[in-house]
C-alpha positions in Angstrom: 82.5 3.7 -172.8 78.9 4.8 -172.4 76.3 3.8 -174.6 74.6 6.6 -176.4 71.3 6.8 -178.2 72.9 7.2 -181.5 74.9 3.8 -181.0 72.0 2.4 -179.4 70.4 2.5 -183.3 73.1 0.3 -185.0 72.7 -2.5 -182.3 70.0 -5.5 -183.4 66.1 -4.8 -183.8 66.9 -1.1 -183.4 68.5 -0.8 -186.7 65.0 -1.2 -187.7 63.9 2.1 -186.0 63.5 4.9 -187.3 64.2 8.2 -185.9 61.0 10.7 -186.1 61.9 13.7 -184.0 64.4 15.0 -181.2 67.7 14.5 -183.3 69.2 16.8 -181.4 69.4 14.2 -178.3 71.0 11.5 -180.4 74.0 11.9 -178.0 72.0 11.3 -174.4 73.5 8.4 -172.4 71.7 5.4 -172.1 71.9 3.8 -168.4 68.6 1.8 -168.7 66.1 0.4 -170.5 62.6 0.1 -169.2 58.7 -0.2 -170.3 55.9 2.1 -170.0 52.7 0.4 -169.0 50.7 3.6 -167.3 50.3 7.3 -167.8 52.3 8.3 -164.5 55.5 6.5 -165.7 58.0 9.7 -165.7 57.6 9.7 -161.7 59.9 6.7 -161.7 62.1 7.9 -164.2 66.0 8.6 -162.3 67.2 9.7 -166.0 69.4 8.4 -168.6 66.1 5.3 -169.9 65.4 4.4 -173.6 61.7 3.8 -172.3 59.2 1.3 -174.8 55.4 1.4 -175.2 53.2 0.3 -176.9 50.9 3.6 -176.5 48.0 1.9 -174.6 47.9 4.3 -172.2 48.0 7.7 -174.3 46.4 6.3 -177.4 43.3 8.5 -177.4 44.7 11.5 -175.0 46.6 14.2 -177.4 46.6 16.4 -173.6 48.0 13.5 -172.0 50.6 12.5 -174.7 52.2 15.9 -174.8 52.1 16.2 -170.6 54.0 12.4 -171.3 56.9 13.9 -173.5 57.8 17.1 -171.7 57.8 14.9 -168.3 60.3 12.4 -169.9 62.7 15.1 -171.1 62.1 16.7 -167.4 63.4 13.4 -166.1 66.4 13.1 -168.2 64.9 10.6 -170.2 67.6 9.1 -173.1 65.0 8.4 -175.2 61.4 7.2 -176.0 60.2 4.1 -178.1 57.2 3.7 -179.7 55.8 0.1 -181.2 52.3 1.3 -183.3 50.4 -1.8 -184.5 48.1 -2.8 -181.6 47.4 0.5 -180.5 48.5 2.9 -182.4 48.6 3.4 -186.5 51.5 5.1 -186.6 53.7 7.8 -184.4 51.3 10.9 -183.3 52.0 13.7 -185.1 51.7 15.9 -181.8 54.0 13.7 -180.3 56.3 14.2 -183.1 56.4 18.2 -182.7 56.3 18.1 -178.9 59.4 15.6 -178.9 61.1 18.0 -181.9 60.4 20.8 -179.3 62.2 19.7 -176.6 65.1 17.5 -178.2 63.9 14.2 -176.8 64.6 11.4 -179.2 61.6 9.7 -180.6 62.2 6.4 -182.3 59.5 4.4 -184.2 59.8 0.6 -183.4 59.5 -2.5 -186.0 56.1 -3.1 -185.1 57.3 -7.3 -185.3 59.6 -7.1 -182.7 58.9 -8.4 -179.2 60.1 -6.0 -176.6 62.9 -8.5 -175.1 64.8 -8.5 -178.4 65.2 -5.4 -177.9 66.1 -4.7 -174.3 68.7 -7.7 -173.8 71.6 -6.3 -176.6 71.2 -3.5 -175.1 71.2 -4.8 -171.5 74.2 -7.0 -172.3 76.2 -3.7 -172.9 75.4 -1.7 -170.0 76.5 -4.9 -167.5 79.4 -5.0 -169.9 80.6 -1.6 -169.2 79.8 -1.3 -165.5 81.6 -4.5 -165.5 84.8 -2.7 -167.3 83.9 0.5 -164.8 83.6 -1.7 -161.5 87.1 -3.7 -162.9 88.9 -0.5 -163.8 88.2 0.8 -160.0 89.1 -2.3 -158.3 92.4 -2.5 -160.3 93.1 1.5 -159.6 91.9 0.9 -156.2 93.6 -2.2 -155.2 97.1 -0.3 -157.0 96.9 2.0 -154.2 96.1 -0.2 -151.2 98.9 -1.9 -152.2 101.2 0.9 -152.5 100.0 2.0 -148.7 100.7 -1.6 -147.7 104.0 -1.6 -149.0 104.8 1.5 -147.2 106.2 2.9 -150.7 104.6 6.9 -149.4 103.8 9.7 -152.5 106.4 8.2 -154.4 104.9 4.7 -154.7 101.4 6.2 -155.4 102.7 8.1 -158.7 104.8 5.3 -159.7 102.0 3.1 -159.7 99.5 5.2 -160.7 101.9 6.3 -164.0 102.2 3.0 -165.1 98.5 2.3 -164.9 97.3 5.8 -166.9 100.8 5.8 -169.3 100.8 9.2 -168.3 103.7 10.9 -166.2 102.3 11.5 -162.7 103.0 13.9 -159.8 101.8 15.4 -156.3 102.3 18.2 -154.9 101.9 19.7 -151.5 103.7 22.3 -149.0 105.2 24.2 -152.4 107.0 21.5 -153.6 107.4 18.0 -155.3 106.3 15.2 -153.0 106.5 12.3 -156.0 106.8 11.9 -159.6 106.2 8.7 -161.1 106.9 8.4 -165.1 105.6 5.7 -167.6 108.0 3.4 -169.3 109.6 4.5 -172.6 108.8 8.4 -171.5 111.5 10.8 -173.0 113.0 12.0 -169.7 113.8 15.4 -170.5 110.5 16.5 -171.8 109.2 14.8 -168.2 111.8 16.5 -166.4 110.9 20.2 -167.9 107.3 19.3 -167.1 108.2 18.8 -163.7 110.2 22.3 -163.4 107.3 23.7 -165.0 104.4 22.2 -162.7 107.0 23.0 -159.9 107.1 26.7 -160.6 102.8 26.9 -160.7 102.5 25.2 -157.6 105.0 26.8 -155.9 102.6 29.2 -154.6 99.0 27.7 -155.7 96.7 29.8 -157.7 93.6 30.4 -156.2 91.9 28.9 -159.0 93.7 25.6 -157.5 92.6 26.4 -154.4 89.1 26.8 -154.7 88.7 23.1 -156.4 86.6 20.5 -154.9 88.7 17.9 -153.0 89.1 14.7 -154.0 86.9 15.8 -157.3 89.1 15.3 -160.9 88.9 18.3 -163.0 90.7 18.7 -166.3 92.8 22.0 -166.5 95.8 23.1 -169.0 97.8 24.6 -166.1 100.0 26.6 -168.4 100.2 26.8 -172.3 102.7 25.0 -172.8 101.7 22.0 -170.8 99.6 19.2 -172.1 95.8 18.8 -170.3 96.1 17.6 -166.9 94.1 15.6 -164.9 94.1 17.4 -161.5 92.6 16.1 -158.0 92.9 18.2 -154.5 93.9 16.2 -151.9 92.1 16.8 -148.2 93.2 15.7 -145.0 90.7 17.2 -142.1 88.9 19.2 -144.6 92.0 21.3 -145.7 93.2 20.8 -148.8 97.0 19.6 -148.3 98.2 18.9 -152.1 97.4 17.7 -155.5 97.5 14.6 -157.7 98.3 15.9 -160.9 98.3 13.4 -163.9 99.9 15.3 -167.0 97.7 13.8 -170.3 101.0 13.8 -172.3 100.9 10.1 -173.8 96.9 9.7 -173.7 93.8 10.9 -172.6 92.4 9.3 -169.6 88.8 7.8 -170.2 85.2 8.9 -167.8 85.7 5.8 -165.9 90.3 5.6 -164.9 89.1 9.6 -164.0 86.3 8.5 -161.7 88.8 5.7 -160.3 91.8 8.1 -159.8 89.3 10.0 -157.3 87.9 6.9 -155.9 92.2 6.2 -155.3 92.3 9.8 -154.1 90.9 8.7 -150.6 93.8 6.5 -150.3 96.5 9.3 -151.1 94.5 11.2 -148.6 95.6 8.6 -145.8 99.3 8.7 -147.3 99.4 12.3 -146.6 97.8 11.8 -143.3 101.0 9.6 -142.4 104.2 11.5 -143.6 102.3 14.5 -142.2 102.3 13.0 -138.8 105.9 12.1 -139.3 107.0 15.6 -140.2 104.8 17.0 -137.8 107.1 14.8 -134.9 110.3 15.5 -137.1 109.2 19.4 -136.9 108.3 18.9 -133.4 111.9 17.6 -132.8 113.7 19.9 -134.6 111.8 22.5 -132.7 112.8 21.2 -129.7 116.8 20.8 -130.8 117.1 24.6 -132.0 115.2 25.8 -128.7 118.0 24.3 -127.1 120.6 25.6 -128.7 119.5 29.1 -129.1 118.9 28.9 -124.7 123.0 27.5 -124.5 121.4 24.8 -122.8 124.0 22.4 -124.9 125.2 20.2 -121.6 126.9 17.2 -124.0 128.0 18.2 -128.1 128.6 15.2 -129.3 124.7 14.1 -128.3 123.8 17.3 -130.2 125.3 16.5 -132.9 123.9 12.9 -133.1 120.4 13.7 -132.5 120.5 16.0 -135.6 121.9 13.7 -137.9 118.6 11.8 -136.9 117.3 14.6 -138.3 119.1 14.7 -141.3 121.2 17.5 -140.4 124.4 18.4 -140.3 125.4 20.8 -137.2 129.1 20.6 -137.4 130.9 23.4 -139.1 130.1 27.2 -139.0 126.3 27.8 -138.3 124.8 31.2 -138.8 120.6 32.2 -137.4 118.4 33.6 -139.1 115.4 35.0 -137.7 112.4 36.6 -139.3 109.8 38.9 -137.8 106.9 41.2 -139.4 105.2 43.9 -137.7 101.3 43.9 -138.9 98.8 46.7 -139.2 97.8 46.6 -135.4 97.9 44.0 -132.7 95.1 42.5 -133.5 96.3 41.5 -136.9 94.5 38.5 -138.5 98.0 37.2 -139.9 99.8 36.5 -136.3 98.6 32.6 -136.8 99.2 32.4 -140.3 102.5 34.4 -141.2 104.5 31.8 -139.0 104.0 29.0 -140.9 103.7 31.0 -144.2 107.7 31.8 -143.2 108.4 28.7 -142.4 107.3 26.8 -145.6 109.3 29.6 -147.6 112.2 29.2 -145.4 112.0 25.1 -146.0 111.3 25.4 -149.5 113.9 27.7 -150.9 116.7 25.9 -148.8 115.5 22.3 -148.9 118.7 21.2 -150.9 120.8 23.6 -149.1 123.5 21.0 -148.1 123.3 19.7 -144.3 119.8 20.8 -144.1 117.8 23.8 -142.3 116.0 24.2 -138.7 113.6 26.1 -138.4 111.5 27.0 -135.6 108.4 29.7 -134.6 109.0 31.5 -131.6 107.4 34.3 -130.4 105.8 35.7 -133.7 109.0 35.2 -135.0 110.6 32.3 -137.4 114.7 31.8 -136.4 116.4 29.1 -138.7 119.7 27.9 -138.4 122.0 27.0 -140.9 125.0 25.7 -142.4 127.7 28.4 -143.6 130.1 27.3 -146.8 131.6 30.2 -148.7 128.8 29.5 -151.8 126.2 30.5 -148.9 127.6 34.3 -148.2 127.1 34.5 -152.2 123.6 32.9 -152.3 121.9 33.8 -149.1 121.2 37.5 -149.5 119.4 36.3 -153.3 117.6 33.7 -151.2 116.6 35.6 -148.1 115.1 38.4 -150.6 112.8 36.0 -152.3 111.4 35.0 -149.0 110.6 38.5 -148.3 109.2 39.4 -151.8 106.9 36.1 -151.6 106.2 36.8 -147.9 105.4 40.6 -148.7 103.1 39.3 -151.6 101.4 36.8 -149.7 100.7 39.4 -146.8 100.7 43.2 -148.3 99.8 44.7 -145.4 102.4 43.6 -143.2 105.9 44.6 -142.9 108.5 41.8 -143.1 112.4 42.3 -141.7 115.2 39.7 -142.1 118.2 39.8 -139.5 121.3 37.2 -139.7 124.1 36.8 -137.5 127.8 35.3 -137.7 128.3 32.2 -138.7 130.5 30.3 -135.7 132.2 27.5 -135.0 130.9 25.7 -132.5 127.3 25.3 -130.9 127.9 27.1 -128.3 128.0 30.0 -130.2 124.9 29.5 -131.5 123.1 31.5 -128.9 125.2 34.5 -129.8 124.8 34.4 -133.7 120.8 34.1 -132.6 121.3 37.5 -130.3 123.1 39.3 -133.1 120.3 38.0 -135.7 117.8 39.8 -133.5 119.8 42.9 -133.1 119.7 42.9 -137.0 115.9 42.1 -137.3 115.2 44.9 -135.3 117.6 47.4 -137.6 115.8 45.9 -140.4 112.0 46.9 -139.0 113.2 50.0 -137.9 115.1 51.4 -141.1 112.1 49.7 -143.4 114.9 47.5 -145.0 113.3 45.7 -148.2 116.5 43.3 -148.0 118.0 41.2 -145.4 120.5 42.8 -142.6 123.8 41.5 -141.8 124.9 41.8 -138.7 128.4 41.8 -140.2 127.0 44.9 -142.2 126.4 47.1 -138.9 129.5 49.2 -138.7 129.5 50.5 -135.2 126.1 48.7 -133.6 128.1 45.7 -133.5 130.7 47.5 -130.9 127.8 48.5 -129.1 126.3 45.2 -128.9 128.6 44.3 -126.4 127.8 47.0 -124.3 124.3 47.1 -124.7 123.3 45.2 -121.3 125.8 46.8 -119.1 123.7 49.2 -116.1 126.0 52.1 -117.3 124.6 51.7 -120.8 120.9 51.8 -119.5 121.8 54.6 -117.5 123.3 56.7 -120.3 120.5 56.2 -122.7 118.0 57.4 -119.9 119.9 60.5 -119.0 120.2 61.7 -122.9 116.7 60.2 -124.3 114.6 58.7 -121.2 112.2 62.0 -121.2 112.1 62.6 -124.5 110.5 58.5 -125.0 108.5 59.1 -122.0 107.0 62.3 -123.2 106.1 60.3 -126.6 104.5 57.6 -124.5 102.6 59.8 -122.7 101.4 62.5 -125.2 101.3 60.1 -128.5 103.8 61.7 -130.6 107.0 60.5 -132.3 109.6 63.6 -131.4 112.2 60.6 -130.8 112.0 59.6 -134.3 112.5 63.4 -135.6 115.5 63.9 -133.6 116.8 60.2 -134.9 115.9 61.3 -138.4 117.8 65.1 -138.1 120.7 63.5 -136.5 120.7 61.2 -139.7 121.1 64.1 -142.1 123.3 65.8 -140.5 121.1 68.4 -139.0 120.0 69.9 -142.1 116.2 71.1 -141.7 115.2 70.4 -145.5 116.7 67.3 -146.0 114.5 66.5 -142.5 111.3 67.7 -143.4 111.6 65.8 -147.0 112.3 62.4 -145.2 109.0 63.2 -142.7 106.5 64.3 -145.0 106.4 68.1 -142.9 106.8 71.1 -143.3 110.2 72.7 -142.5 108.7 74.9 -139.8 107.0 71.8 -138.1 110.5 70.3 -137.7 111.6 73.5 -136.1 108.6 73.4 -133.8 109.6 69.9 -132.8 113.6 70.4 -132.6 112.6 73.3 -129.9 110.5 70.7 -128.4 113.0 68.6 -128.0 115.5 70.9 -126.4 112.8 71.9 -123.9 111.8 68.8 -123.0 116.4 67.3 -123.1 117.4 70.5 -121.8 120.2 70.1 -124.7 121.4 72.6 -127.2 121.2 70.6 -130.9 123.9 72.6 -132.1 126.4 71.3 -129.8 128.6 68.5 -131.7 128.6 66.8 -128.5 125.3 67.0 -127.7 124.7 65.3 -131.1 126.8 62.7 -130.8 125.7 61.7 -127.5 122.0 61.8 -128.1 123.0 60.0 -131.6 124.9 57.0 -129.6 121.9 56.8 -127.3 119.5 56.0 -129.7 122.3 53.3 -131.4 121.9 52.0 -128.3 118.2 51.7 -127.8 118.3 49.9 -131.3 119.6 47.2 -130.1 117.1 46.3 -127.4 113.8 45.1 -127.0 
């Protein structure tokens, strides 16, 4: 819609003028027109003027007159007119070179044409389109305020906005599809596909995406096979919280819809705003319910199970915990604030259509979910839990992530138990290294001693076989415990012992004497072994 200088020429007098020099600027934008009646005029100049003279004021200055032309192009100037006849004879043929020089358009006027004939064509266009530009953003505008006053959320704004474009519309936030809004006669599966596809690049945001101006349009082909799309950050408190994607699949959006769509962007910026205070007070409830349940503290079930369906979920049937815990480079690890919530989008995400819904909850640098169990969820939730942990490990490389789940149960009041036995696996999972998720199911022999972990005779036994050798590695930094875990583990054989330490067979002969001297027990007693090998079972399975 804007006017340029080349256009400018086919409209009334001006298809008179002749073009003398700069054709190079025939496609400079033309937001103004405006006459030059002193030498200083190119201090006023904002940029974008098709500036007239009659040459009054540089008629017998060739210094001047070339100081005149490289201002104007400083400025931004669209282009320059020139009327000879009272002044001037003709163009100036400095003028003419200087202008060539520096690609400013330099158009020789019909000497018989007053000034107005001129300016009001051309003045009757630009109030036309800002006209059509101030319309377009109203209507785009007012669309959305509507949309917020309705109370329609995300999904209102795309509908409404992909009926106004033609173009299929979504937003995305939080790793997933908030709305999609499709124009009328669209072929649904190509929309659909588009969808999956836009759904898979913003399931984890490129940081190309991420470093884009909020509420600032830019036009990006997101993937090859996806048409141009129209793509808009959307802040709330200076954090970027999603995007309002339009895909360019039925037409290309024009300057002025784009600079409306970001005008509009302020108002999906307040949408946001709400149904992110909403799920903040849904998370904050759900919080609240699983805290409850993982304490026991379950005084009534039936009001248990009716504050969840508030929630949209479904606590009756088996329920299995999950909890997820990392273990960062050092304790003051800049992760601690951000891995939480990290977890807990991936946990959301990859089971927001699992069927009666997820809690989640972050306790103690820890996420713990709970969970629905249906025989298709023993099949699916070790594939699931290991994407977590890839995407987790990917987002955070120097930390180390474990996955521990316990039972499913009947009942909520056995909630607290499958959450105890989903720690006990966390910990086997940090401890071993385990890449996948650990079942507590899958324990063998730890889940006998789970039961007997808390008794004083168990605390007693594991401080009589291994309480000096852990308080001689407290005291003297080293890690003899973890050799006589690891030699116990294969079988006693010395090679297989040094391999899986990274030593030298002799230093795990220096340590096994160590640790004899310091026990006072003889290694190659099957006993022995099998006592000192319980004892560290046992110390597994607490804190």
């Amino acid at each position: 819609m804007s006017l340029k200088v080349r256009q400018a020429l086919s409209i009334g007098p001006l298809r008179r003028a002749k073009l003398v020099a700069g054709r190079r600027g025939l496609d400079n934008e033309i937001t103004f027109v405006n006459i030059m009646e002193v030498p200083e005029v190119a201090r006023w100049m904002k940029g974008g003027e098709l500036l007239l003279t009659a040459g009054y004021a540089f008629k017998d200055n060739p210094e001047l007159r070339r100081r005149i032309i490289y201002d104007l192009a400083g400025k931004g100037v669209a282009a320059f007119g020139i009327k000879p006849g009272q002044y001037l004879f003709g163009i100036p043929e400095d003028m003419v070179e200087h202008a060539e020089r520096v690609g400013l358009p330099l158009l020789e006027l019909p000497p018989d044409v007053p000034y107005m004939e001129i300016m009001l064509p051309i003045f009757e266009l630009l109030i036309n389109e800002q006209l059509y530009r101030r319309r377009r953003t109203d209507e785009i505008h007012n669309l959305l305020l509507n949309v917020l006053l309705r109370g329609t959320g995300l999904q209102g704004v795309c509908s409404a906005l992909a009926q106004f474009t033609a173009n299929p519309v979504f937003i995305f936030g939080y790793g997933t599809c908030l709305g999609a809004g499709y124009p009328p006669l669209a072929g649904s599966e190509t929309l659909s596909w588009h969808q999956q596809a836009l759904q898979e690049i913003f399931r984890e945001v490129p940081p190309e995406l991420q470093e884009l101006v909020p509420h600032r349009a830019t036009i990006l082909r997101l993937s090859p096979e996806l048409p141009e799309s129209v793509v808009v950050p959307v802040a709330c408190r200076e954090k970027i919280e999603g995007y309002l994607v339009i895909l360019q699949s039925s037409r290309h959006l024009n300057d002025i819809e784009i600079r409306g769509i970001e005008t509009g962007a302020t108002i999906v910026a307040l949408e946001f705003a709400k149904e992110k205070a909403v799920a903040e007070t849904e998370i904050r409830l759900r919080g609240e319910l699983l805290d409850e349940l993982l304490k026991g503290e379950i005084e009534n079930a039936g009001t248990v199970l009716k504050r969840a369906a508030h929630l949209g979920i479904n606590l009756a049937g088996r329920l299995a915990v999950i909890v997820v815990g990392f273990q960062g480079p050092d304790k003051a690890s800049p992760y601690e604030v951000e891995i939480p919530s990290e977890v807990i989008h991936l946990l959301r995400s990859r089971f927001s259509r699992h069927p009666g819904g997820v809690l989640v909850v972050s306790r103690d640098s820890r996420v713990v979910g709970l969970l629905r169990f249906y025989s298709e969820t023993e099949k699916e939730l070790p594939e699931r839990l290991g994407e977590i942990l890839k995407a987790a490990k990917a987002r955070f490389s120097k930390v180390r992530f474990g996955v521990g789940v316990g039972r499913p149960y009947e009942g909520l009041e056995y909630v607290k138990t499958s959450y105890e036995e989903a720690q006990v696996a966390l910990k086997v999972a940090l401890d071993r290294r385990e890449e996948k998720p650990v079942f507590f199911s899958e324990l063998g022999p730890l889940r006998v001693l789970f039961y007997v972990k808390d008794a004083p005779a168990a605390y007693t036994f594991c401080q009589e076989y291994i309480g000096k050798l852990k308080a001689y590695d407290a005291q003297n930094k080293t890690d003899l415990t973890a050799t006589l875990a690891c030699y116990l583990k294969n079988d006693g054989n010395l090679r297989r012992t040094a391999q899986a330490l990274f030593v030298h067979k002799n230093s795990v002969i220096y340590r096994l004497k160590k640790i004899q001297e310091i026990t006072g027990l003889d290694l190659n007693d099957a006993e022995n072994r099998f006592a000192l090998m319980l004892a560290l079972k046992l110390t597994q399975l607490t804190p």
